[in-house]
N, C-alpha and C positions, 0 to 999 in steps of 0.2 A: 635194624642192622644197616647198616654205611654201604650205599652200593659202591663194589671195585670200580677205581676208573680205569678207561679204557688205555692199555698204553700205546704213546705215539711217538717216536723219536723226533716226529718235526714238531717244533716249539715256537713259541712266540714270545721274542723278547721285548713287553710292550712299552717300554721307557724308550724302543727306538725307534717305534712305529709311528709312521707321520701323516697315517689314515690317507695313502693316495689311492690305495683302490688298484692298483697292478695286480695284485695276489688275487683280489678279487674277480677280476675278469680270465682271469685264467687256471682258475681252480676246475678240474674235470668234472667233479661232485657238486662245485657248487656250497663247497664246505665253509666259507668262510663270509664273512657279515663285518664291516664295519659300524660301529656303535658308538657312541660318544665320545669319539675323536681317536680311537684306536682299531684295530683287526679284532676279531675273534674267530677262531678255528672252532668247526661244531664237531666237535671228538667222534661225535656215529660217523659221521660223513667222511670225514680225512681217509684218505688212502695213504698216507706218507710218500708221496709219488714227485715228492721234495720241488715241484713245478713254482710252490710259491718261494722257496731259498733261491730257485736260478734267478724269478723277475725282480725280487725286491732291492731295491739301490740302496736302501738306508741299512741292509742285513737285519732286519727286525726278525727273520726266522731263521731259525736256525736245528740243527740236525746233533739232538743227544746220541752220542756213541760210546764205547768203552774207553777209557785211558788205556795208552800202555803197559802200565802198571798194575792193571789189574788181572795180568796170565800169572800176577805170583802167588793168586788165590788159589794157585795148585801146584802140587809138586811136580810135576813132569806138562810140558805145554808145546801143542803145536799147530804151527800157523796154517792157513786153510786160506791162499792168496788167491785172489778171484782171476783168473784169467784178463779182466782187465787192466789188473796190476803191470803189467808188463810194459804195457804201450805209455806207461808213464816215463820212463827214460828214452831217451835220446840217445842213438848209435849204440842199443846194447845189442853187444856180440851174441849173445847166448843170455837163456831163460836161467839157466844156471850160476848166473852172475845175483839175480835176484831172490833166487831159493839159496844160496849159500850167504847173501846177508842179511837172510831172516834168520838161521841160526848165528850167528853173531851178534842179534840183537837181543839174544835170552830165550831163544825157542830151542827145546830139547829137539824138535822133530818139523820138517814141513810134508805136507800132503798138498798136494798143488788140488782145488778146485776142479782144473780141466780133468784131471782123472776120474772124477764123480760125471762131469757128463758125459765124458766117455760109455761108464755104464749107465747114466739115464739115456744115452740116444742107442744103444743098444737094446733098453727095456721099451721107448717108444716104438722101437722098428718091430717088435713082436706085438709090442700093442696093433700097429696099421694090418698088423693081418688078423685079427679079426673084423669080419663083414657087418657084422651086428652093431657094432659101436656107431654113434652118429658120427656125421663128417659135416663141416672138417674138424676133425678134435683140436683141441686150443692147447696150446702148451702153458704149463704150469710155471714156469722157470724166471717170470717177473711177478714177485709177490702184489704190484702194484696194479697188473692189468686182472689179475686174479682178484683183486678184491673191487675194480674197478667193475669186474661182472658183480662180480655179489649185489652193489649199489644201487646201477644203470642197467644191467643185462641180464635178469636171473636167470630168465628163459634159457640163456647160456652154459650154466653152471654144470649141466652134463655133458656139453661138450669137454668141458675141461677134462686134460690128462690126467688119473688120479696117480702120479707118480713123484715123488717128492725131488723138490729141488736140486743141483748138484752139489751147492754149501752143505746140506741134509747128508746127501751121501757121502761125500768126500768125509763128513763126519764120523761118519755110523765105520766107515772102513777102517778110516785112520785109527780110530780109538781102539777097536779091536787090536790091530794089527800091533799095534806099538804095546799093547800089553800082553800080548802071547811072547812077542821080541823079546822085550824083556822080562818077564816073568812077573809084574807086578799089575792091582788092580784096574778097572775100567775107570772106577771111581776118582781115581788119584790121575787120571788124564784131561787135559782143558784143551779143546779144540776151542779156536779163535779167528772168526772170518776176516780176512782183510777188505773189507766192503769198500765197493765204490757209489753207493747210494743209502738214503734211509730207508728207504722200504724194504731190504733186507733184516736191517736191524729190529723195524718191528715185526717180521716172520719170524725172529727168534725167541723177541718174547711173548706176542701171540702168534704161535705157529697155524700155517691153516692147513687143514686136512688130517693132522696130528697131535697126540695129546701137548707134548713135549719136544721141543728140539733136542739135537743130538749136539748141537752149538750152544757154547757155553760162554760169547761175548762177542760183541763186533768192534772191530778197531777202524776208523775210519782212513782209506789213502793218504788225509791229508794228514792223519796227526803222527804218521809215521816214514813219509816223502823223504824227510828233509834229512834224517839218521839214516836210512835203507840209503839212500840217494848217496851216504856218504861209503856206506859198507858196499856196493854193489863196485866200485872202486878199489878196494882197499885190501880186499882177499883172495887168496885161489880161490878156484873157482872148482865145485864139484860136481860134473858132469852125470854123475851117476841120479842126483837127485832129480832130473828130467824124467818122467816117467809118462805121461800124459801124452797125449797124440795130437797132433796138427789140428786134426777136425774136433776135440775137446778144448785147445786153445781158443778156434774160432769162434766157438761159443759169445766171445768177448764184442763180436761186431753182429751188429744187426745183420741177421740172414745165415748167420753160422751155425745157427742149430738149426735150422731148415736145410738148408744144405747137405748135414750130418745128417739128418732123422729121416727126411722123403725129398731130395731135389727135383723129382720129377713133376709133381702136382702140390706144390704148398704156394704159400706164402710166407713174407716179412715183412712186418713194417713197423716203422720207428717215431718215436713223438705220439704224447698221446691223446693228441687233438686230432692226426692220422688215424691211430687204432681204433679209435671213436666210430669214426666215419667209417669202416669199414667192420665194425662189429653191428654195425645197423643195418650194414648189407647181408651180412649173416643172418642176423636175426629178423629179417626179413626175405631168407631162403634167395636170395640171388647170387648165393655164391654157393652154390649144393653140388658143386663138381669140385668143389678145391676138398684136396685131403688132412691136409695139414695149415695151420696157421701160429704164426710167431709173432708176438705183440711184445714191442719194448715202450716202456713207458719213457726212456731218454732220447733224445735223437742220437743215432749212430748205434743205439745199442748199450751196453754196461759200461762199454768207454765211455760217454755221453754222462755218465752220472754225475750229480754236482759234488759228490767228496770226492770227484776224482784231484789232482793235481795240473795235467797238461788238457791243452785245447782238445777235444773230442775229435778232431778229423786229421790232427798229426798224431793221436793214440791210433785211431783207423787205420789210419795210415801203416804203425808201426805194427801192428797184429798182423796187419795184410802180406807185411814184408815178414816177418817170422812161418807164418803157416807157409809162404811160395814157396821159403827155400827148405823147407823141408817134409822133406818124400816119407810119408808112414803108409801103414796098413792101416784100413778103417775101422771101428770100433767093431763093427759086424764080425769079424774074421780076429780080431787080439783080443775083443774083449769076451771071458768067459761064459756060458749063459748059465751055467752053477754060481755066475754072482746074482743071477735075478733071485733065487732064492734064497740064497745066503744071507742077505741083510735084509732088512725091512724098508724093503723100499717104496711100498705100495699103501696110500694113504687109510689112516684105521680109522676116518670117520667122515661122510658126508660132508663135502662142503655147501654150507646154508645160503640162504640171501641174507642180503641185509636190510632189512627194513627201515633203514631210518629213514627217508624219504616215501616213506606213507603219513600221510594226512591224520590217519586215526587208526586206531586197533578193529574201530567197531566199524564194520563194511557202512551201517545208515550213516553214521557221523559224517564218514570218510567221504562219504555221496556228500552230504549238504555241505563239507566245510569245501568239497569241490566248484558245487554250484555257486558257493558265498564266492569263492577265490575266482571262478569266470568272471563275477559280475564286477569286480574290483577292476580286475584286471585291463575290461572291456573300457573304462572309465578314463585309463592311466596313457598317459600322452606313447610309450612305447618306443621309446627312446632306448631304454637299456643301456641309461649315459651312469649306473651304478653312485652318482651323488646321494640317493638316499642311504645307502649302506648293504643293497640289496646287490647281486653280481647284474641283472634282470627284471624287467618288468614284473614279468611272472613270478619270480622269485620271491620280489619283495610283496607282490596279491598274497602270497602264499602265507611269506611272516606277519602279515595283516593280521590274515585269517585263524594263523596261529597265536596272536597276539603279542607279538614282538617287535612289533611296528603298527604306525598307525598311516593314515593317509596324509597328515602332514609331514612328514615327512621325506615326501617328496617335495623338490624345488619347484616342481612347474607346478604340480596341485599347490604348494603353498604359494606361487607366484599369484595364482588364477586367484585366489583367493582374500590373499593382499589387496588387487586389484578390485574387487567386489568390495569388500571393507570400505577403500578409499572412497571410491564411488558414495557407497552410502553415506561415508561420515560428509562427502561435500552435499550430499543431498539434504544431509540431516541439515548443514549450518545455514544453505539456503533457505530452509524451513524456516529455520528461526529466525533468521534477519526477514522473512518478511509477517 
């Protein structure tokens, strides 16, 4: 039987790939290997953390998303716009400009996002009081640092928050909601995330923590900019559809769910060559007084994402200015705590490691192809100038030792080697001449 493959939203288009090796120096995994003149992406490894669509010049990758046309796969559909969506236009008056020309674009109903973290930063702040939990617990809410533990950090994986996303919730309500409304079934409703990155898109079709999402397609910012962009102009505007709170908007910039969840003792940080470095501090216990932690795999946060539309720090910018001017009450105090049990909001299965970054299944193998991989490695000039196709010195000992590569493969061992050749053959032809 055909094993499933894995799904990824980040792609590689390789008729445009011109093998320079950018993607490869800056993949967090380590996922990616150039090979006879093109990229390859190693499917276990990807996190969809779309880092190689921002560096690549030629666009050789690129980020599967839903069409617009595919919320007609249901009768009744409504849009699920990320809280980053906002900061993409310029001088918008009101959030209500943007939610009234989502229904103008064919949505029966919008459910804003920021109202689902409204009730996950309500469900975390009951989580911080219990003692027994490790700290500092990690937030769940970037699918891409979550699976970035799974890879590099398993040790990690019970700090994570077992709380599902706010796309997840803002799901699970809306669909409810809209079918009690109107009397008709759950079945016959399509919630539709307006994503501003890929890594959400693959939590929806492998969900982590969950058998099944409660999201039934992602639509990327970019491929719906440029019609919003025209609707967000063009109609009244319905104030009513605001429902979401300041501190659920913030959600959108790095440090807004920390801020919302525990401002006293957390952290945020953004980039995920940052989060790295700081989840090594964790997992090496020198950060055992922090309570909370917030990892964005974009800089700046969800605005930072590359299907956004506008520059990430005039998006910052425009969230910063929406949440200042407006005064709410905090999720603690509006939002209900009969919603923590009301929906399913608390993950129904363990999330695992990932192994793919094991050497072997078998602990002995795993030992000797380690020992094999020291003594390669110890050999190779250490450069980490990734012309073999490796990100890494080590990297490329490793696919030696796995056998997908070999030791010419590098320039300088082939250099060294050439050089020895030459030698001989001029030694050889002295020989003969005398």
């Amino acid at each position: 039987m055909e094993e499933k493959r894995i799904f990824h939203s980040v792609r590689l288009e390789k008729e445009k790939c011109k093998a320079c090796t950018n993607c490869l120096k800056r993949c967090p995994t380590e996922a990616i290997r150039v090979r006879g003149g093109r990229a390859h992406i190693i499917d276990e490894r990807c996190i969809d953390c779309g880092e190689c669509i921002r560096v690549c010049e030629y666009h050789a990758k690129i980020a599967v998303t839903d069409p617009l046309s595919s919320i007609s796969r249901f009768k009744y559909k409504i849009a699920l716009p990320a809280p980053s969506l906002y900061g993409q236009f310029k001088n918008l008056r009101s959030i209500a400009q943007v939610l009234t020309g989502l229904k103008h674009m064919g949505f029966d109903e919008v459910f804003e996002v920021a109202r689902g973290a409204d009730v996950v930063t309500r469900a975390i702040r009951e989580k911080l009081r219990q003692p027994d939990l490790p700290r500092p617990l990690i937030s769940a809410a970037c699918p891409a640092i979550v699976r970035l533990i799974q890879v590099r950090f398993p040790d990690l994986i019970d700090h994570i928050i077992d709380i599902r996303q706010p796309m997840e919730v803002a799901a699970l309500i809306a669909k409810r909601e809209f079918a009690r409304k109107h009397d008709v079934p759950e079945s016959e409703v399509g919630c539709f995330f307006i994503t501003p990155c890929p890594a959400k898109v693959t939590a929806i079709r492998n969900p982590i923590g969950h058998e099944k999402s409660a999201v039934d397609g992602a639509i990327s910012v970019l491929e719906i900019y440029g019609l919003l962009s025209s609707h967000t102009r063009s109609h009244e505007t319905d104030e009513s559809l605001v429902q979401a709170s300041a501190w659920g908007v913030g959600w959108a910039n790095s440090g807004g769910e920390a801020n919302a969840v525990c401002p006293e003792n957390s952290m945020a940080v953004d980039g995920i060559e940052n989060v790295i470095r700081v989840l090594e501090e964790i997992e090496n216990n020198k950060l055992h007084d922090l309570t909370f932690f917030e990892g964005s795999a974009c800089t700046g946060g969800c605005v930072g994402g590359p299907l956004n539309f506008e520059n990430n720090y005039v998006a910052r910018n425009m969230i910063r200015r929406m949440v200042d001017k407006t005064s709410d009450l905090h999720p603690e105090h509006h939002v209900d705590v009969s919603m923590l049990t009301k929906y399913p909001l608390y993950n129904q299965r363990d999330i695992m490691p990932n192994t793919a970054m094991k050497l072997d299944d078998d602990i002995v193998e795993a030992m000797r192809k380690l020992e094999k991989m020291e003594e390669i490695y110890k050999r190779l000039p250490g450069y980490d100038c990734g012309s073999c196709g490796s990100p890494t010195c080590r990297t490329f000992a490793e696919d030696i030792v796995q056998g997908f590569a070999t030791d010419m493969d590098c320039i300088h061992k082939l250099k060294e080697q050439l050089k020895i050749m030459a030698q001989q053959m001029v030694n050889l032809a002295q020989t003969t001449r005398e």
